[in-house]
C-alpha positions in Angstrom: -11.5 -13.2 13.8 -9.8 -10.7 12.0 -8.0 -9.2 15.5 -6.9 -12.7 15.8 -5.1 -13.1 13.4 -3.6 -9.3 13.6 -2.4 -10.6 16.9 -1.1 -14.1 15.8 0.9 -12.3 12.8 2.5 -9.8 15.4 2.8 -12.6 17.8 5.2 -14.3 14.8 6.5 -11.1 13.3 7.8 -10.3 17.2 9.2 -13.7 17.6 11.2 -13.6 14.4 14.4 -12.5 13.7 13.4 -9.8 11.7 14.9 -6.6 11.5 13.4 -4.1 8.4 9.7 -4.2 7.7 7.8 -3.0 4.8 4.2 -2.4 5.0 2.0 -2.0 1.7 -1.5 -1.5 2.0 -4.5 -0.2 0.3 -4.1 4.0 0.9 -7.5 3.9 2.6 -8.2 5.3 5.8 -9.5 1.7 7.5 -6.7 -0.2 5.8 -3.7 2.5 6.3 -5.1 2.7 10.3 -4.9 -1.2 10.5 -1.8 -1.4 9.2 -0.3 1.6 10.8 -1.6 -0.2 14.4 0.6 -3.1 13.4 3.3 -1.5 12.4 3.7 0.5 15.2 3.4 -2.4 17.1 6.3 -3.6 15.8 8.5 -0.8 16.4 7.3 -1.2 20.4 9.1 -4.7 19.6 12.4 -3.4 18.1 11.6 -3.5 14.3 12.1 -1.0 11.6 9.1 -0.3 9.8 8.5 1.3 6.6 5.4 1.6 4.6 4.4 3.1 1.3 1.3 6.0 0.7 0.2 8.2 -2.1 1.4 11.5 -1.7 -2.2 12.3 -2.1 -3.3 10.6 0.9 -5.3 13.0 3.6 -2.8 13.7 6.0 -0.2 12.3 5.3 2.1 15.1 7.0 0.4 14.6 10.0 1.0 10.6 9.5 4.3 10.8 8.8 5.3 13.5 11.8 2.9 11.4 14.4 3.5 8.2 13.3 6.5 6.0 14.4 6.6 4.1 11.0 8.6 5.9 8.2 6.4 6.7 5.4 7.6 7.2 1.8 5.8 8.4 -0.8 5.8 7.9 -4.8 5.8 9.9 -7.8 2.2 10.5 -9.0 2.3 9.4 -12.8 -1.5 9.6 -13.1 -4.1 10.6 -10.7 -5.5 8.2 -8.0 -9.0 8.4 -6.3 -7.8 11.6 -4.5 -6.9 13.4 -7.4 -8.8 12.4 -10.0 -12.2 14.1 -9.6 -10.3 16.9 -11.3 -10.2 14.9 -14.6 -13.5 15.0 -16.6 -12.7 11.3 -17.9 -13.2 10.0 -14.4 -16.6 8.7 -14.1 -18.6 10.1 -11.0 -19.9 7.1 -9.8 -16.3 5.0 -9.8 -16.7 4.1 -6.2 -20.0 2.5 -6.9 -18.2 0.6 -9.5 -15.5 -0.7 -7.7 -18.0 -2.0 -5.4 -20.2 -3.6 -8.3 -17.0 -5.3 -9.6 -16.4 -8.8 -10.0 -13.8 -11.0 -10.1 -13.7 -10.8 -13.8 -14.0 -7.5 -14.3 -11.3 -7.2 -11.5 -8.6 -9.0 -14.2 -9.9 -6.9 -16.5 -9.8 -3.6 -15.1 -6.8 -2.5 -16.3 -7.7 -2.5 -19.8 -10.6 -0.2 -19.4 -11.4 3.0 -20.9 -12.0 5.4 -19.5 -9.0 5.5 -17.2 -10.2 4.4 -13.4 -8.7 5.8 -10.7 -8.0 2.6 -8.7 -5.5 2.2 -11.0 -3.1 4.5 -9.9 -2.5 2.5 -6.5 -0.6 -0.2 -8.9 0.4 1.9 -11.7 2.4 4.8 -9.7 4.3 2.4 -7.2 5.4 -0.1 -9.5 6.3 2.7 -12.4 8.3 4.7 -9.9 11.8 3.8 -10.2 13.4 6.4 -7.6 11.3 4.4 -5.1 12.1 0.9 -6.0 15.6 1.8 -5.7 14.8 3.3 -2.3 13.3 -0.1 -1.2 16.2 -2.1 -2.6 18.8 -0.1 -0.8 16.8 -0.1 2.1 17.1 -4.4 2.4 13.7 -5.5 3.8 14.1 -8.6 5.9 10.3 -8.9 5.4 7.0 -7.5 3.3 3.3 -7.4 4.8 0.9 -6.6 2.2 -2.7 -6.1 2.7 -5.0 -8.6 0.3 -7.3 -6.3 -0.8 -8.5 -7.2 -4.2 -7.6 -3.7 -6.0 -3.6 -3.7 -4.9 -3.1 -7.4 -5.3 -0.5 -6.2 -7.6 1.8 -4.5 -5.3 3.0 -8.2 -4.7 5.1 -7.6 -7.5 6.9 -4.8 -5.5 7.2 -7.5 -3.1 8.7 -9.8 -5.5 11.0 -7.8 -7.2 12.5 -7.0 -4.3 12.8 -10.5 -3.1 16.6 -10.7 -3.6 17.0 -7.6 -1.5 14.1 -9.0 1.5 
């Protein structure tokens, strides 16, 4: 189900008149490899495609010098998952609580202490202000944004830059 309807957005991605694409997804290697598979996709079809990592993301050298999508990276204001086993606050077992967490402790999660790693996938995007005016300048004619629970919030990237996509 879930390669139909990767197909039936590329199918109406390629079909529209879209020219610049920007791809936000969860920096995990089964979400980035999805997306990255789309992407490239539509750059087979004529689009522009852009998409947005952690600088701590495993490989991303090699992603961005293989890949035919054009990766940018943000400042790291506080550590994410791949950088944060070097600070003692960070709980060991904060993958088993992500995947514990409900809905409710999803809204709340960003007023927890101590600091939890997941947060720095919302937190160093939307605080990095060198890359939202690299996204504005870049005038997206469209935004695909993965719906994973934990970046929900990069739809405000999304929306601040509606004027400009």
């Amino acid at each position: 189900m879930e390669v139909l309807r990767a197909v039936l957005c590329l199918l109406c991605v390629s079909m529209a008149t879209t020219e610049r694409i920007l791809i936000l997804n969860f920096p995990m290697k089964s979400h980035t490899s999805e997306m990255r598979m789309i992407g490239e996709e539509l750059v087979r079809n004529g689009h522009e495609v852009y998409a947005v990592l952690p600088p701590s993301f495993p490989g991303i050298d090699d992603l961005k010098a293989k890949s035919t999508i054009r990766y940018l990276t943000y400042e790291m204001i506080v550590p994410d998952m791949y950088t944060a086993y070097d600070n003692v606050e960070v709980s060991p077992d904060w993958m088993e609580d992500l995947i514990r967490m409900t809905f409710l402790d999803d809204v709340s999660v960003y007023n927890v202490d101590p600091y939890f790693p997941i947060m720095a996938f919302c937190t160093n995007p939307l605080s990095d202000k060198k890359l939202y005016h690299q996204l504005e300048e870049l005038r997206f004619d469209l935004a695909l944004i993965d719906g994973f629970m934990e970046i929900r919030c990069l739809y405000i990237l999304a929306y601040k830059l509606r004027n400009s996509i």
